[in-house]
N, C-alpha and C positions, 0 to 999 in steps of 0.2 A: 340651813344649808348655805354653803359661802360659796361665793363661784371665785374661780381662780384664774388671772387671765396670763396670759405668754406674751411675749414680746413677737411681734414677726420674727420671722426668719428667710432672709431670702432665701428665695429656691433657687440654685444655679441649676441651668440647663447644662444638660450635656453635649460638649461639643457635637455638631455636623459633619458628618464625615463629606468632605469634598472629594468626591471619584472625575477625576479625566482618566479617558483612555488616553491611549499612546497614538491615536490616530486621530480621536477630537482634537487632541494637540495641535499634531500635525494640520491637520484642513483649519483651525482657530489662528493660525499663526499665516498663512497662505489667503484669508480673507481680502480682499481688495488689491492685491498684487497682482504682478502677469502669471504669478506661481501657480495660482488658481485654475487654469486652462488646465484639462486633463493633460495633455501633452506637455506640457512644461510641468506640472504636478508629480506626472511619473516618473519624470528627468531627474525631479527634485527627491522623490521615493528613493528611487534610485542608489542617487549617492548617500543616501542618511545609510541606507543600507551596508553598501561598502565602507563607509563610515568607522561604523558601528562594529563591524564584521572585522574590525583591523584591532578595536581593542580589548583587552582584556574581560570577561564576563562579567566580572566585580567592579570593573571601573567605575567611578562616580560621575554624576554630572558635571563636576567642574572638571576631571580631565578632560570630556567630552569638549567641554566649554574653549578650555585653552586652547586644543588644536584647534577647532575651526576659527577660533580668532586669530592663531599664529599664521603671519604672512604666506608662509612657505607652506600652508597644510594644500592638501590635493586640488581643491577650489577654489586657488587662487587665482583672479580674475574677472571670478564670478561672483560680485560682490553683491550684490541683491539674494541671491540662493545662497550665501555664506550668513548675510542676515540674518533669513529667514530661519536659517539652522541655529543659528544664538538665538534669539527670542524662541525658539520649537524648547532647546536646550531650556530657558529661562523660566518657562512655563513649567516644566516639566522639574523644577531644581526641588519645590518645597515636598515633592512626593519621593526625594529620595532611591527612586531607582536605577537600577545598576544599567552599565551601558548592553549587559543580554537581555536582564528583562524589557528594558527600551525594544531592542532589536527583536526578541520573540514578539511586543506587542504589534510590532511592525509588520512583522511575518502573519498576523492574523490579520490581516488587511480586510477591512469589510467594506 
């Protein structure tokens, strides 16, 4: 009887699926800020909404991305809550969703 032996083989693991909601987002991005206070949080709610609600369903995060960096978008002035909306954005770029299902994850507010 001969024994036969194999070489290893590594085992690749299968990717991790990484889940953020659309509102861990949001509160992960508002951590340590004044953004944080419910009153300025809902301020902040608020506009991502209207936002959101001005573009297109299919939009991508990087349209999203270049208005609120462009000077002239709706919140300009408010440069602390214009941040927060880039890195909310920034977070939110590797999951690829569209500027509705943003806005629907938004509208489930929990």
């Amino acid at each position: 009887m001969s024994l036969q032996t194999t070489a290893a083989r590594p085992v690749q693991a299968a990717p991790i699926p990484v889940t953020i909601t659309v509102m861990d987002a949001l509160h992960a991005v508002t951590i340590g800020t004044p953004l944080d206070q419910p009153d300025r949080f809902d301020a902040l709610y608020r506009d991502l909404m209207d936002l959101l609600d001005g573009f297109h369903p299919d939009a991508g995060i990087d349209e999203c991305l270049m208005v609120v960096g462009h000077p002239m978008n709706q919140i300009a002035g408010r440069e602390e809550r214009r941040d927060v909306m880039a890195r909310f954005f920034e977070l939110l770029a590797p999951t690829h969703l569209t500027a509705g299902e943003i806005l629907t994850g938004l509208e489930t507010r929990a």
